[in-house]
C-alpha positions as CSV (number, residue, x, y, z in Angstrom):
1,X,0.0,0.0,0.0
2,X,1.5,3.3,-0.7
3,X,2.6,6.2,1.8
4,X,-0.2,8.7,2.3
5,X,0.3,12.1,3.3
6,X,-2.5,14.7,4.7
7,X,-2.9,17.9,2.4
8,X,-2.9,20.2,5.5
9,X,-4.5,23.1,3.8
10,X,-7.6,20.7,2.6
11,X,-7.9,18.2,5.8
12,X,-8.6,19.0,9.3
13,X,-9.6,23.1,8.4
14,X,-11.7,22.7,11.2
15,X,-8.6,23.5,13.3
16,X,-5.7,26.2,13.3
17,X,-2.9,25.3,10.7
18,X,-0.5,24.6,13.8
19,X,-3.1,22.2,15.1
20,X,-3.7,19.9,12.4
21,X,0.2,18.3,12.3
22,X,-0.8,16.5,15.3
23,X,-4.7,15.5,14.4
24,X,-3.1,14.0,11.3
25,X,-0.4,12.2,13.1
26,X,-3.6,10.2,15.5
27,X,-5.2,9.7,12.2
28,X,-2.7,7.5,10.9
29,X,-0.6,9.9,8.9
30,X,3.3,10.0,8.6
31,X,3.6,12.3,6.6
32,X,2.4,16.1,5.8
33,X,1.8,18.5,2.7
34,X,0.1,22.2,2.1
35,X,0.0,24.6,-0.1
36,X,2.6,27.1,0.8
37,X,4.4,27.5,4.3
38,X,5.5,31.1,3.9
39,X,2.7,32.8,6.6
40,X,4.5,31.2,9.2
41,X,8.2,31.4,10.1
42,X,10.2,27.8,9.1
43,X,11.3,27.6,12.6
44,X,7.9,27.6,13.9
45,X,6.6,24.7,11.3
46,X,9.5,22.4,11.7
47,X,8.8,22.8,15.3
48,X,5.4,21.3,14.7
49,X,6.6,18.6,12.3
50,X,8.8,17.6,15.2
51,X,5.9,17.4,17.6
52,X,4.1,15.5,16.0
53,X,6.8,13.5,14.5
54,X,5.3,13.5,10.9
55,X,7.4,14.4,7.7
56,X,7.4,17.3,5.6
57,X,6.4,15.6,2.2
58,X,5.5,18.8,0.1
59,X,4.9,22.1,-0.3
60,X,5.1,24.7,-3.6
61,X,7.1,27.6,-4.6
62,X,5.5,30.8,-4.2
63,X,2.9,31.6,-6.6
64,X,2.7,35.1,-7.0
65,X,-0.3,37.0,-5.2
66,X,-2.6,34.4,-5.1
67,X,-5.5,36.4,-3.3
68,X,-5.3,38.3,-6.2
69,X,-6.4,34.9,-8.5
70,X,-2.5,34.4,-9.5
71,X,-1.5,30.6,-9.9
72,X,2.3,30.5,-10.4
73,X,5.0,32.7,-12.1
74,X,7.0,30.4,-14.0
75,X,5.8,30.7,-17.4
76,X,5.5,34.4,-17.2
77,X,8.3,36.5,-19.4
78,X,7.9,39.8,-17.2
79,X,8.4,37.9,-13.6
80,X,12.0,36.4,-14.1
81,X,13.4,38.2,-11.3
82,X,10.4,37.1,-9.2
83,X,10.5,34.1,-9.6
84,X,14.0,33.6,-8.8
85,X,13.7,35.1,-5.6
86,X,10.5,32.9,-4.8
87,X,13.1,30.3,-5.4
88,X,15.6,31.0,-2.6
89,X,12.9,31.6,-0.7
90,X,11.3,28.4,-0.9
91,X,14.7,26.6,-0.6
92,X,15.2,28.8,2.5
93,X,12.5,27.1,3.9
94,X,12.7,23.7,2.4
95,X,16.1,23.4,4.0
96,X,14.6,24.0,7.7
97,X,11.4,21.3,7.1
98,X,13.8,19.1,5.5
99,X,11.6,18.6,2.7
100,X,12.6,16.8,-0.2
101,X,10.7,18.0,-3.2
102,X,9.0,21.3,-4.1
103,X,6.5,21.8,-6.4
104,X,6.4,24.8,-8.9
105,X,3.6,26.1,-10.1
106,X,3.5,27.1,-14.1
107,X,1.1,30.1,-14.3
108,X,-1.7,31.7,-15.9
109,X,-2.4,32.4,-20.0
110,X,-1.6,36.2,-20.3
111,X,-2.6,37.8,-23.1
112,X,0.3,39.6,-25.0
113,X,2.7,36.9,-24.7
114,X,2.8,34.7,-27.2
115,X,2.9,30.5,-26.5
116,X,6.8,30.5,-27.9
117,X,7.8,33.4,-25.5
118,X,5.9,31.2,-22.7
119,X,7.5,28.2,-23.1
120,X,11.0,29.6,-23.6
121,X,10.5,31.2,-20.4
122,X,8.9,28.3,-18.0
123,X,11.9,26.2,-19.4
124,X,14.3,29.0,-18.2
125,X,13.0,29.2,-15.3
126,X,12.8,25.5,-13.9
127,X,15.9,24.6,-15.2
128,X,17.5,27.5,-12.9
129,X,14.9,26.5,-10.0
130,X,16.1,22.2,-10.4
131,X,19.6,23.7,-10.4
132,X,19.4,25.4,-7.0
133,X,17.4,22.2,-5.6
134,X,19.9,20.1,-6.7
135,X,22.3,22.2,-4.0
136,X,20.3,20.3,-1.3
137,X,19.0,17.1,-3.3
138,X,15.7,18.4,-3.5
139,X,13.1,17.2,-6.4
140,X,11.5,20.2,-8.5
141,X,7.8,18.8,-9.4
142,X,5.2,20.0,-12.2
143,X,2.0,19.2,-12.4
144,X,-0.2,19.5,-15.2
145,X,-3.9,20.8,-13.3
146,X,-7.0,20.6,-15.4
147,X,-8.3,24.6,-16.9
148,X,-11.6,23.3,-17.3
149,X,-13.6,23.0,-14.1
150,X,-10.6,24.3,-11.2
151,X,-8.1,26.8,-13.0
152,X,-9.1,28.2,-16.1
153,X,-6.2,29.1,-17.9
154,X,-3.6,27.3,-16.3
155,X,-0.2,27.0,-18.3
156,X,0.4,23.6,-17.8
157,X,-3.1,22.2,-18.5
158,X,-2.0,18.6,-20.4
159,X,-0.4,15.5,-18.6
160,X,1.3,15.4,-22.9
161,X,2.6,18.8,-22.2
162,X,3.7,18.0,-19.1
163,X,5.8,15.2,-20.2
164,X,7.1,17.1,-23.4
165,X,8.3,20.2,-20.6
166,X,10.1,17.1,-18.3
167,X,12.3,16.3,-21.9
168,X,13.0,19.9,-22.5
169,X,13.8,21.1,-19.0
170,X,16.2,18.1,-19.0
171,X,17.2,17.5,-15.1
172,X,17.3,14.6,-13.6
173,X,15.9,16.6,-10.3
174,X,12.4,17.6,-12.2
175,X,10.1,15.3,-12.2
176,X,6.1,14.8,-13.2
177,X,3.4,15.4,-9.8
178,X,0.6,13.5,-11.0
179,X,-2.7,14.5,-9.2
180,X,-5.2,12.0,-10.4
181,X,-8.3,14.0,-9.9
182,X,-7.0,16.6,-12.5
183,X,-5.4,13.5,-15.0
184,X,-9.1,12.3,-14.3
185,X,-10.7,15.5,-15.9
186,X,-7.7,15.9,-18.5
187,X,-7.4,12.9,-19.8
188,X,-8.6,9.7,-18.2
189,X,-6.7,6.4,-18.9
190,X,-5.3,6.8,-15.5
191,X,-3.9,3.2,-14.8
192,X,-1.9,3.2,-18.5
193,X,-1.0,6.8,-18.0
194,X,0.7,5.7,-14.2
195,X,2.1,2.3,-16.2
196,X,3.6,4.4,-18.9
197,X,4.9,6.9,-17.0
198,X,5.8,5.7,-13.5
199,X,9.6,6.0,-13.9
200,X,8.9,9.9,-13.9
201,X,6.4,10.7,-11.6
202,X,8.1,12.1,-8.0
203,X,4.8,12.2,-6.3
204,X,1.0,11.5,-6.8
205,X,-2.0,13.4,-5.5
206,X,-5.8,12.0,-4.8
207,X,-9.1,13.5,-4.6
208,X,-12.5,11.8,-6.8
209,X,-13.7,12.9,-9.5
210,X,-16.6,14.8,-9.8
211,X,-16.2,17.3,-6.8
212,X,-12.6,17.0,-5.8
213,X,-13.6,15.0,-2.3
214,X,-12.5,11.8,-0.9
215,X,-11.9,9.0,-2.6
216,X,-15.0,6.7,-3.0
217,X,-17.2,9.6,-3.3
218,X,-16.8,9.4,-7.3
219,X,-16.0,7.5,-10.4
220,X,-12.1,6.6,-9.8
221,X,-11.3,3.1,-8.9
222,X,-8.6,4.0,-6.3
223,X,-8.0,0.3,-4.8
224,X,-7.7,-0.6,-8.2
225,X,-4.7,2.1,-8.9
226,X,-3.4,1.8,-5.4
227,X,-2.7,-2.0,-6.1
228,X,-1.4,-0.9,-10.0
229,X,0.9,1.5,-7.7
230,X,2.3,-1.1,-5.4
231,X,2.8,-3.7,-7.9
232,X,4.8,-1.2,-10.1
233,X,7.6,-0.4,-7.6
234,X,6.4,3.4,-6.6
235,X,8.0,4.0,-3.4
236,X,6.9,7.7,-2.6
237,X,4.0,9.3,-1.2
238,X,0.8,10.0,-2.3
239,X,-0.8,13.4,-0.8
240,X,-4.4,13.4,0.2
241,X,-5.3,16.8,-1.4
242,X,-9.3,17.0,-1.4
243,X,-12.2,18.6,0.4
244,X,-14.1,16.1,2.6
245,X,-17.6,16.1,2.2
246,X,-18.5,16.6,5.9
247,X,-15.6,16.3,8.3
248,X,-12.0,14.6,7.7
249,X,-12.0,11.9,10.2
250,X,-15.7,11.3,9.0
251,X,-14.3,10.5,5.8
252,X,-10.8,8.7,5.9
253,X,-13.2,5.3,5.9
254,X,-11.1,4.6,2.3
255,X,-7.7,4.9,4.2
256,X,-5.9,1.8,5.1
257,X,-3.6,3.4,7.3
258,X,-6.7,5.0,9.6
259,X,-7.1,1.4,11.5
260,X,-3.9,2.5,13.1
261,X,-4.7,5.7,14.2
262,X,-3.9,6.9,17.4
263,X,-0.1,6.2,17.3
């Protein structure tokens, strides 16, 4: 069975951030994810991974303003300098959390730049970003997420493109995050996309398809895939990054690991 990891900013929100490292630690969790840790000093988190003796798994480079709807600056010609300075800053704190790979978020569409001038640039861009990872061992991860129901517009918007990016960016360091709820809506084929690709992927997300909630609330045949996982060798985690549909304990019924809660 594989390694799963709570999604901190989707599970347990019925608690303050510092307070959810421990409720996922007595649900059976070893190891943690979020969005971004950069509202809280690095000190402070790793002091709460260590209380609750979970791992850091995850978290992404900065996006940009994201309260202002921006998804990532990677891809964007006019944010260079950004961008690498979201990238020291998110090694900064990777470095403190010990946390092994970072995800980078691509972008938006922006009118005025063509797809060339794009693509040029997000190339650029992670190819510096895996080269400063590499410093501290560190994974760089991209993840193609669906612009038809969650992020309209999104750069990277094609598990194909995706794939076609990994060749280009060429770094052994960079590897493909595949969230199954968003390869669900992209592209389906799920199991023969994980068979054909499972020498690349550095990490795996979960959430059902329709309505991004816990798995055995929709269409995807998770014990099937988790079983395709294990029998194909994958070895890292998979992050539990959906929205329960009433509370999160109320829902980790699916989770193997949840009979040993409590530890």
């Amino acid at each position: 069975m594989p390694k799963f990891a709570a999604n901190l900013s989707f599970l347990f929100t019925d608690l303050p951030f510092g307070e959810r490292f421990r409720r996922a630690a007595a649900a059976g969790f070893q190891g943690v994810e979020y969005l971004f840790p950069y509202d809280w000093p690095a000190p402070e988190l790793a002091a709460w991974l260590k209380a609750a003796n979970v791992e850091q798994v995850l978290f992404n480079l900065p996006p940009g303003d994201w309260a202002a709807g921006e998804r990532g600056l990677a891809c964007l010609p006019h944010r260079r300098r950004e961008f690498a300075d979201s990238v020291e800053l998110a090694l900064n704190y990777a470095m403190v959390l010990d946390c092994p790979r970072l995800h980078c978020m691509a972008g938006l569409k922006r009118s005025g730049h063509d797809e060339a001038e794009m693509e040029a640039t997000y190339i650029a861009n992670l190819q510096f970003a895996a080269d400063r990872l590499a410093t501290i061992g560190a994974t760089l991860t991209i993840e193609p997420i669906n612009s038809r129901i969650d992020m309209p517009a999104y750069w990277l918007d094609d598990v194909n493109k995706a794939l076609r990016m990994l060749d280009a960016i060429d770094r052994g360091n960079v590897k493909l995050q595949l969230d199954l709820y968003h390869a669900q809506i992209i592209q389906g084929d799920l199991a023969r996309c994980i068979e054909a690709n499972i020498g690349r992927i550095g990490h795996i997300q979960i959430a059902d398809n329709p309505g991004r909630h816990e798995p055995g609330s929709g269409e995807i045949n998770f014990p099937f895939l988790f079983d395709r996982l294990d029998r194909l060798g994958y070895d890292g985690w998979v992050g539990c990054e959906y929205k329960p549909l009433t509370t999160t304990e109320a829902g980790l019924g699916w989770l193997p690991i949840a009979a040993g809660a409590g530890r």
